[in-house]
C-alpha positions as CSV (number, residue, x, y, z in Angstrom):
1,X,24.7,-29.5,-77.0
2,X,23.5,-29.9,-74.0
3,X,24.6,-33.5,-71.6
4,X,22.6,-34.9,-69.3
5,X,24.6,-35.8,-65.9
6,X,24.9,-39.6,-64.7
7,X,22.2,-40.6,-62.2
8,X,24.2,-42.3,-59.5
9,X,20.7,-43.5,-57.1
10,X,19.2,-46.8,-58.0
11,X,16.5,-46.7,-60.1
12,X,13.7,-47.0,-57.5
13,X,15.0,-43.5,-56.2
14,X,14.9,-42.4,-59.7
15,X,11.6,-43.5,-60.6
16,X,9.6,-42.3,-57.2
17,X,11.4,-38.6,-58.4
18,X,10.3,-38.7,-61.9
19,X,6.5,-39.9,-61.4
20,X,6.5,-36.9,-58.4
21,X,7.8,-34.3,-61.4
22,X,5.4,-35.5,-63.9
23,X,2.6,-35.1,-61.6
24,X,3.9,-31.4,-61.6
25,X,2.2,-31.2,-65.1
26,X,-1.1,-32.6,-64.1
27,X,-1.8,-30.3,-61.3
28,X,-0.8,-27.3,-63.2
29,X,-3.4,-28.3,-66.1
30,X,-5.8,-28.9,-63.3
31,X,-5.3,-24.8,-62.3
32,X,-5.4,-23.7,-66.0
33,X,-8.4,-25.0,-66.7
34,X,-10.6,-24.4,-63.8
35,X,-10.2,-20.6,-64.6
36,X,-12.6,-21.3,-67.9
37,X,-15.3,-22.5,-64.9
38,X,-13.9,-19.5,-63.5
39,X,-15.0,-17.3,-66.2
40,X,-18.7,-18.4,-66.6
41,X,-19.2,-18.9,-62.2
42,X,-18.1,-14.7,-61.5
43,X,-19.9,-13.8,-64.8
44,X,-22.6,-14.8,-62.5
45,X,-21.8,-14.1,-59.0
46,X,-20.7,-10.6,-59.9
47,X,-23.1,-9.5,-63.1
48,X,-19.6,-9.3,-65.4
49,X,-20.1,-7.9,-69.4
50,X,-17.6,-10.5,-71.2
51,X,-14.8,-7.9,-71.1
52,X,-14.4,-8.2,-67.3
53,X,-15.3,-12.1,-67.0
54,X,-11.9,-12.5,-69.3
55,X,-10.1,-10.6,-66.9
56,X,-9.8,-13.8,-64.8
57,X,-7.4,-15.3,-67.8
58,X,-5.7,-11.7,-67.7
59,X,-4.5,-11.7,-64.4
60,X,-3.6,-15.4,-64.8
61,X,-1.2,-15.3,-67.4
62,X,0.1,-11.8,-66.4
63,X,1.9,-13.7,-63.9
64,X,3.0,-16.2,-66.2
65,X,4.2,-13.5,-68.0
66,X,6.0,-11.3,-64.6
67,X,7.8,-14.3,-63.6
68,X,9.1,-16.1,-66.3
69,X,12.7,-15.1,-66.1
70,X,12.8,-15.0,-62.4
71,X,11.8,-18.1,-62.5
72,X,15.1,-19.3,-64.5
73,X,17.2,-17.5,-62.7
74,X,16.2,-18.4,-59.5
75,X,16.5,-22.1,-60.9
76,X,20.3,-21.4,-61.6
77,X,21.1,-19.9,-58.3
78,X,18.6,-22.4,-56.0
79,X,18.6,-25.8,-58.1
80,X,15.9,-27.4,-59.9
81,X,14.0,-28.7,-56.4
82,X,14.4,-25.9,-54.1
83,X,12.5,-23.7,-57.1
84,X,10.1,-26.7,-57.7
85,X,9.0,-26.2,-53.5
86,X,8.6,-22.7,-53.7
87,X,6.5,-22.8,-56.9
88,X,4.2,-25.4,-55.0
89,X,3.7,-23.1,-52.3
90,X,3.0,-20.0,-54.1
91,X,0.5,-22.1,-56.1
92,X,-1.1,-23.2,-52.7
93,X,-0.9,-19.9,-51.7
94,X,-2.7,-18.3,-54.4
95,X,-5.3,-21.5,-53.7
96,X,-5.7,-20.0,-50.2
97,X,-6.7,-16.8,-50.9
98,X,-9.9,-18.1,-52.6
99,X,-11.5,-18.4,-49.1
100,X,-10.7,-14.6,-48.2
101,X,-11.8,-13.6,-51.6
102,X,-14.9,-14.8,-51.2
103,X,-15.9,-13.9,-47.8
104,X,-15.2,-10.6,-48.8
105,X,-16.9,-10.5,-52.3
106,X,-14.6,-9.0,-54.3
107,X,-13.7,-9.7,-57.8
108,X,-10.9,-7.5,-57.5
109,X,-9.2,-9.7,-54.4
110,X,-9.6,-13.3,-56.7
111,X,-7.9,-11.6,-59.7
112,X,-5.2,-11.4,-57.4
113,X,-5.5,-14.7,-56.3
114,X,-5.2,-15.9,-59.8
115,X,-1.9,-14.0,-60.3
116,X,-0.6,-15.7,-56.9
117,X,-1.3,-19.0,-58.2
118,X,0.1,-18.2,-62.0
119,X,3.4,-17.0,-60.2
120,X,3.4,-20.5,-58.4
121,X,3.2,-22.2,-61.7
122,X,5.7,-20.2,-63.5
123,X,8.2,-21.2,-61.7
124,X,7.2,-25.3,-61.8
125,X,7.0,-24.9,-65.4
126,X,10.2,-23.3,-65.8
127,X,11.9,-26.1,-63.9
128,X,10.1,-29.1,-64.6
129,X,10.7,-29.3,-68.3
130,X,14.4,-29.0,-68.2
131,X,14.5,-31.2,-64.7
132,X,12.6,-34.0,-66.9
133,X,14.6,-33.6,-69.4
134,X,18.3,-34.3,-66.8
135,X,16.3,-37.2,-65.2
136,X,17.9,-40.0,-67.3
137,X,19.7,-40.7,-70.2
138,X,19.8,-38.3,-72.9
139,X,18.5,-40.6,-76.0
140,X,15.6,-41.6,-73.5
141,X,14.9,-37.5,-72.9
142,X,12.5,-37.4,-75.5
143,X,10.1,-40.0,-74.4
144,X,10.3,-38.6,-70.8
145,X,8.8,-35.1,-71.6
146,X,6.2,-37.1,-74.0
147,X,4.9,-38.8,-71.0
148,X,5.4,-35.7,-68.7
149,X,3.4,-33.5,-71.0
150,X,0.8,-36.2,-71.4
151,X,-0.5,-36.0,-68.0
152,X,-1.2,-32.3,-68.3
153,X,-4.3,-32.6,-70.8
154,X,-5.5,-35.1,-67.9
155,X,-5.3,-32.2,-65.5
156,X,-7.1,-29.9,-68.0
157,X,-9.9,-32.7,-67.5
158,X,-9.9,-33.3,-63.9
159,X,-10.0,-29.3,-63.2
160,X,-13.1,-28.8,-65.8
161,X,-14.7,-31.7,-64.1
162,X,-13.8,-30.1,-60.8
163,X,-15.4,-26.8,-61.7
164,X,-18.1,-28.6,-63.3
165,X,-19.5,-30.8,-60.4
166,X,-18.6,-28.8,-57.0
167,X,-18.3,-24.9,-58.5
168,X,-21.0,-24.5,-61.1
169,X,-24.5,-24.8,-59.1
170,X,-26.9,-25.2,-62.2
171,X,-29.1,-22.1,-61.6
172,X,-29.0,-19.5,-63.6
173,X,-31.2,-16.4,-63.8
174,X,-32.3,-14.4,-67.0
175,X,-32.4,-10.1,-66.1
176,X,-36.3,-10.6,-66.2
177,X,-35.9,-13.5,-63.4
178,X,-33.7,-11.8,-61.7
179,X,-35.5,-8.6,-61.1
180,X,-38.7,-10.7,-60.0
181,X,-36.3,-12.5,-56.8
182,X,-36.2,-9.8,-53.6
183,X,-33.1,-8.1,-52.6
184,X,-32.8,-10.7,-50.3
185,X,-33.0,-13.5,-52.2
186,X,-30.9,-11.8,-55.0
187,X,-28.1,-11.1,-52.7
188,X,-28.3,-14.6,-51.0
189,X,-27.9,-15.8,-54.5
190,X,-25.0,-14.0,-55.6
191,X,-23.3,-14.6,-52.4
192,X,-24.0,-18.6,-52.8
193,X,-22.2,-18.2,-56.1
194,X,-19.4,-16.8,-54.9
195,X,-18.7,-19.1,-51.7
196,X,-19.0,-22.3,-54.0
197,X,-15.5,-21.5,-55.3
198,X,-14.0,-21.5,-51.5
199,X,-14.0,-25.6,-50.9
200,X,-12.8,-26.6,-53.8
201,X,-10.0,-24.1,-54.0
202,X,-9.0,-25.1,-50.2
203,X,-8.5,-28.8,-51.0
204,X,-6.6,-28.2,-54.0
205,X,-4.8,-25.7,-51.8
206,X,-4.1,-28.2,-49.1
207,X,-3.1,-31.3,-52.0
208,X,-0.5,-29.0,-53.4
209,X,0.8,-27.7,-49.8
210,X,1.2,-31.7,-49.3
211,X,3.2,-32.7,-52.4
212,X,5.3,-30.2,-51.5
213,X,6.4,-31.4,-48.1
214,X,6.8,-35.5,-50.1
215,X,9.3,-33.5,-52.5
216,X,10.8,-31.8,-49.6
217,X,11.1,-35.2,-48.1
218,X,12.3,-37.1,-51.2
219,X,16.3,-37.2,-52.0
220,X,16.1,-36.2,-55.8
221,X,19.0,-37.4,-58.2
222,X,21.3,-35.0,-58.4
223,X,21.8,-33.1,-61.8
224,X,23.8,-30.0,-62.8
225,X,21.9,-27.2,-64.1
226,X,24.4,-25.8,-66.3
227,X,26.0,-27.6,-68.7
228,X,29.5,-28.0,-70.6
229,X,28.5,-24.5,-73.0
230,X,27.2,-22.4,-69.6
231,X,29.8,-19.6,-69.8
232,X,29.5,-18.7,-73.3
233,X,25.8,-18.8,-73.2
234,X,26.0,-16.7,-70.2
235,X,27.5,-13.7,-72.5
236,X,24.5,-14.4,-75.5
237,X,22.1,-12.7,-74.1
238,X,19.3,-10.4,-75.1
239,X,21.2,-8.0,-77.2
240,X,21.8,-10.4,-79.6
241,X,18.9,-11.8,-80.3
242,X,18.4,-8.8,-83.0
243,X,20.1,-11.0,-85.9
244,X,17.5,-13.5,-85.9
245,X,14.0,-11.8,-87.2
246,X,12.4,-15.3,-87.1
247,X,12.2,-15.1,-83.1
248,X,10.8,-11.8,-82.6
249,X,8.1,-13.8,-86.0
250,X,8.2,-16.8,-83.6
251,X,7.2,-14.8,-80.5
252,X,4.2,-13.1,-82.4
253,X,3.0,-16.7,-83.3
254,X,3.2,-18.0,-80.2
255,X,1.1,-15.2,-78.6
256,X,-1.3,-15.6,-81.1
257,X,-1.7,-18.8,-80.7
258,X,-1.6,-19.2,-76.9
259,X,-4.0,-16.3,-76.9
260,X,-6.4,-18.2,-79.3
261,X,-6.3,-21.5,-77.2
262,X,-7.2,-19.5,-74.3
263,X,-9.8,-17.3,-75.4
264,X,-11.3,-20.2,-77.0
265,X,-11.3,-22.5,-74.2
266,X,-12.6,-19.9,-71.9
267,X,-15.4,-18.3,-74.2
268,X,-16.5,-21.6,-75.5
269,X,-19.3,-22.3,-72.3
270,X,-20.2,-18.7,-73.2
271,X,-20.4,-19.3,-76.8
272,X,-22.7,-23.1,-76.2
273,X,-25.6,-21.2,-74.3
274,X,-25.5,-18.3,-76.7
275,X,-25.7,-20.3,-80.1
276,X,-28.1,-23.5,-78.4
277,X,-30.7,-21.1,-76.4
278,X,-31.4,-23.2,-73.1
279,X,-28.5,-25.0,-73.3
280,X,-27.8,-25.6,-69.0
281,X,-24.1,-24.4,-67.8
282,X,-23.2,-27.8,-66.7
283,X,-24.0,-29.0,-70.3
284,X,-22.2,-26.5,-71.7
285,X,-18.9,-27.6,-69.5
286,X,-19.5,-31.0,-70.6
287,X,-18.1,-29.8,-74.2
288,X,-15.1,-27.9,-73.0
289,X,-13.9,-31.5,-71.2
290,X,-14.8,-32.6,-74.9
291,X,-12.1,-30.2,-76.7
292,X,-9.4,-30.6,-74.0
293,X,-9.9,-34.4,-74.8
294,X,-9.6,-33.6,-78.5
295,X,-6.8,-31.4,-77.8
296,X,-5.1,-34.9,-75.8
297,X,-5.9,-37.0,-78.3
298,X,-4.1,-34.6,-81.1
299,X,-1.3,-34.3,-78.9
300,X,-0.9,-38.0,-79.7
301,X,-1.4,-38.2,-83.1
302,X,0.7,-35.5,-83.9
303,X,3.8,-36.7,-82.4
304,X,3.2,-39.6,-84.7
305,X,2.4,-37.9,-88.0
306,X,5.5,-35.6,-87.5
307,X,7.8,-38.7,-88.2
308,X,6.6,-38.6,-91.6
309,X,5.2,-34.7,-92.5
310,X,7.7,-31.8,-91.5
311,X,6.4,-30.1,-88.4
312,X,6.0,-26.8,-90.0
313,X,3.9,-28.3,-92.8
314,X,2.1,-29.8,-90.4
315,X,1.3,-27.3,-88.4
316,X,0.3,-24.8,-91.8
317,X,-2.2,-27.4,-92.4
318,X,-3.7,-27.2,-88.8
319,X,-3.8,-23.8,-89.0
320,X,-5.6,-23.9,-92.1
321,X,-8.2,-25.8,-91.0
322,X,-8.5,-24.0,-87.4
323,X,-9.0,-20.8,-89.8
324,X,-11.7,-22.5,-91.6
325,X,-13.6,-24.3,-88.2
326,X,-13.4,-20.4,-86.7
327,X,-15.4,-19.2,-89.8
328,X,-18.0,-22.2,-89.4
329,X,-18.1,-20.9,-85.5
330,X,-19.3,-17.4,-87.0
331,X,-21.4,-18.0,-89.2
332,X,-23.3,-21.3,-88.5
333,X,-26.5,-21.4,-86.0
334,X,-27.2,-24.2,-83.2
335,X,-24.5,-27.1,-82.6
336,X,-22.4,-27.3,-86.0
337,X,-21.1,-24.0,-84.5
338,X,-19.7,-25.9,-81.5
339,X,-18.5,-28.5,-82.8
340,X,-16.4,-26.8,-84.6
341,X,-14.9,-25.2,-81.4
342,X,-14.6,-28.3,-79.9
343,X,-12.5,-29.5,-83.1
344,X,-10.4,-26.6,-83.1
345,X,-8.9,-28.1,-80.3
346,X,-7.6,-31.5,-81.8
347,X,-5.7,-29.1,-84.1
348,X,-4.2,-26.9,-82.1
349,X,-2.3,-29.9,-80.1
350,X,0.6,-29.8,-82.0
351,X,1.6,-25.6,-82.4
352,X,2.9,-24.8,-78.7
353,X,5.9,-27.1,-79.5
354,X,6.7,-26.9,-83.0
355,X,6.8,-22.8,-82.7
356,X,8.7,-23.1,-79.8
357,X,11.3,-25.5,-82.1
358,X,11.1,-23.1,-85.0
359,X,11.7,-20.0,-83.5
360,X,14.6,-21.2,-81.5
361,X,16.3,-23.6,-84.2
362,X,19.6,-22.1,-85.2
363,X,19.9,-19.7,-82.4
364,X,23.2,-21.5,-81.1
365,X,24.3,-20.0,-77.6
366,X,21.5,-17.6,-77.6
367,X,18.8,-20.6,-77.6
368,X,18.6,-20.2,-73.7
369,X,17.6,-15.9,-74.6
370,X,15.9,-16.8,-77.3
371,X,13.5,-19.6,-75.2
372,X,12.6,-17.0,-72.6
373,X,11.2,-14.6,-75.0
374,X,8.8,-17.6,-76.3
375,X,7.6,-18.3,-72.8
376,X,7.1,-15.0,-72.2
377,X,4.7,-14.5,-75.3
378,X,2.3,-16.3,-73.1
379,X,1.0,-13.3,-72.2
380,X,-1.0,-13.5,-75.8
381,X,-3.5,-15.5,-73.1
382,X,-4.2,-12.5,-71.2
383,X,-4.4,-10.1,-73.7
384,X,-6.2,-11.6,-76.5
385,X,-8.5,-13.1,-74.3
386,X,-9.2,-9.7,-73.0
387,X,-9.9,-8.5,-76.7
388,X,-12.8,-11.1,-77.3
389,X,-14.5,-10.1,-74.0
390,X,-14.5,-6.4,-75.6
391,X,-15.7,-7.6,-79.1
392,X,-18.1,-10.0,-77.9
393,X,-19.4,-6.6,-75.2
394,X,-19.7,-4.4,-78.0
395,X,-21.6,-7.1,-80.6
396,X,-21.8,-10.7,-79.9
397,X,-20.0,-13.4,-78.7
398,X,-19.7,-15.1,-82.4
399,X,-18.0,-12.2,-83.9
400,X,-15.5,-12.8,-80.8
401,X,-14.2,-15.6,-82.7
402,X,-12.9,-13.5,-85.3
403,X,-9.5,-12.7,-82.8
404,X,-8.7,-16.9,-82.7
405,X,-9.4,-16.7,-86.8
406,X,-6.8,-14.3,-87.4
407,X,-4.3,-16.0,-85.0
408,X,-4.7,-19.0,-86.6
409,X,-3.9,-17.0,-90.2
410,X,-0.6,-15.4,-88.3
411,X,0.3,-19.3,-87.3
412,X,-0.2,-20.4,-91.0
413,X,1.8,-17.5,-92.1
414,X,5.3,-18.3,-89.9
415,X,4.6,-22.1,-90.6
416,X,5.3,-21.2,-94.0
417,X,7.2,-18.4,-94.6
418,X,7.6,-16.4,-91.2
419,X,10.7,-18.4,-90.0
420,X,12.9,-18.3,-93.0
421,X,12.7,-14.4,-92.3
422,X,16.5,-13.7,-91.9
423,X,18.0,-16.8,-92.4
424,X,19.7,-17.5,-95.7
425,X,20.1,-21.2,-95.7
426,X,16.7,-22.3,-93.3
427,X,16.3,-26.1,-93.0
428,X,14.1,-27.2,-90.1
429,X,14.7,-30.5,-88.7
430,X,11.8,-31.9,-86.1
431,X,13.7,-32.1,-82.8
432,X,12.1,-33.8,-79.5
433,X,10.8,-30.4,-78.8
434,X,9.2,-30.8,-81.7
435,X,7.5,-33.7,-81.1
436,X,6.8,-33.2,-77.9
């Protein structure tokens, strides 16, 4: 197990460090969830079929997805800060190269942006949640991550608030419209479109850039990143990981269900014009700030109905319901359809964690491999995502919502009977991760 290192700085210094890491998780929710603004702004400014317009959550998490292990290595070599700097400036970075992007008008050029600014943020995630975690005293570790994690929802907020006020412009053209404006006026549209992305971008750029330099400037406590067990984890690596079936389970449920979240998030402006005809963009947005909240609100309530319901029974009964709402989403007209979306996401709150736990509990020395390959299944966000673009090109964007339905079947499934695959005597205890 795992033990924390005594703090020797008073607790001022300890404090100012802590409230600068947990402000780590809001600006990464801020970047996560502008790229659903994202998704409906270059379906505009470039004339994207849904396929391409999901592309934007494609290139995002393939980064997630490149520099995941990197990212924990490098934390090893360079400590928890030094990785938390460079992750700030890559983000920035990646913030920056919105301006070129759009001066030049390709879609190509902020795809690539994205990835810059997912690499950023793969390494701050990596190290923030174990940095948390050694900022304190161990039976106290718990409550710190609670509180870290709370502030990313609030990020999810701010950055679909963000996109909403200074990206999305409000007019939108049919074809017929469209065809009707000169090849002036089309072009000045488009290019209006794509320039409203650069401000924004810039100042987050430039807020980022700063909090870098504070951390820079700020003397951190000073924690050990490997602990008491470091040299016999060091030799459980990958190539053991093949006696515990439940992982690889646990690593399928977790892209499915990162992959719903996403495509669901991103597709659900889409989806609001499509099944409320006339329904204006900035309307639309208005109920994607409405599911992130109802995904921060479950968040909440979770932690405190998993003191008294087992986290995977839990979690099978979320995913029950999320199979049911995504059926409703299909098959119902007008706003019963969206609301339903927006509920999803009050259920989902509580499966990124309690996967993560189940798929790792038991796994000893090889919990460190083991947690790498669950990050890594991240990458369900840029495929799957991808996937409903296609399904939604090739009929409509209702029968897209048949991808998040399955997932959601796949969650139930290991909830229940997916992680006792391979293990003889399985008895899940919620952890902190758990609850987290």
């Amino acid at each position: 197990m795992n033990k924390a290192n005594p703090v020797s700085q008073n607790n001022n210094q300890y404090l100012f460090a802590l409230a600068l890491i947990v402000s780590l998780f809001f600006m990464w929710g801020v970047a996560n969830n502008l790229n659903d603004i994202l998704i409906k702004q270059f379906k505009k400014a470039f004339e994207l079929n849904d396929l391409q317009s999901g592309l934007v959550q494609s290139a995002f998490y393939f980064g997630y997805f490149v520099f995941a292990m990197p990212a924990a290595l490098a934390m090893r070599r360079y400590g928890y800060k030094n990785i938390i700097i460079f992750g700030l400036i890559i983000y920035a970075l990646g913030a920056f190269l919105f301006y070129p992007a759009a001066e030049k008008g390709s879609y190509n050029f902020f795809l690539f942006a994205l990835f810059i600014i997912a690499s950023g943020l793969a390494f701050l995630e990596t190290t923030a949640n174990p940095y948390v975690i050694s900022l304190g005293k161990p039976e106290t570790a718990a409550w710190r991550l609670n509180l870290a994690q709370a502030f990313n929802p609030l990020g999810s907020i701010v950055g679909v608030f963000i996109g909403r006020e200074f990206i999305l412009s409000g007019v939108e053209y049919n074809a017929d419209e469209l065809s009707k404006l000169s090849p002036q006026a089309q072009d000045a549209f488009y290019l209006s479109e794509r320039l409203a992305v650069q401000t924004p971008y810039l100042i987050l750029g430039m807020i980022v850039l700063i909090w870098s330099l504070i951390i820079f400037l700020t003397k951190f406590p000073t924690v050990k990143i490997e602990d008491d067990n470091a040299r016999s984890d060091k030799s459980a690596g990958f190539k053991g990981l093949k006696q515990f079936p439940h992982l690889y389970l646990g690593a399928v449920a977790q892209f499915s269900y990162v992959g719903a979240q996403v495509g669901i998030w991103s597709y659900l402006i889409r989806y609001a014009q499509h099944t409320v005809p006339g329904m204006p963009e900035k309307i639309a947005a208005d109920y994607l700030t409405y599911a992130i909240f109802a995904f921060m609100i479950g968040r909440f309530v979770g932690t405190v109905l998993i003191k008294y319901v087992a986290a995977h029974k839990l979690m099978a009964l979320f995913a029950v319901v999320n199979v049911v709402l995504m059926i409703f989403a299909i098959f119902m007209d007008g706003y019963l359809g969206l609301y339903c979306l927006v509920a999803a996401s009050f259920f989902m709150s509580v499966m990124y964690p309690t996967i993560f736990a189940l798929s790792i509990d038991g796994l000893g020395p090889y919990a460190k491999s083991g947690s790498s390959l669950i990050v890594m299944a991240i990458i369900g966000g840029a495929i799957l995502t991808a996937l409903m673009g296609y399904v939604s090109d090739v009929s409509t964007i209702k029968y897209a919502f048949m991808v998040p339905m399955i997932c959601f079947a796949f969650v139930f499934y290991f909830a229940l009977w997916g992680k006792k695959i391979g293990r003889a005597n399985f008895s899940y205890k919620p952890s902190a991760t758990a609850r987290s």
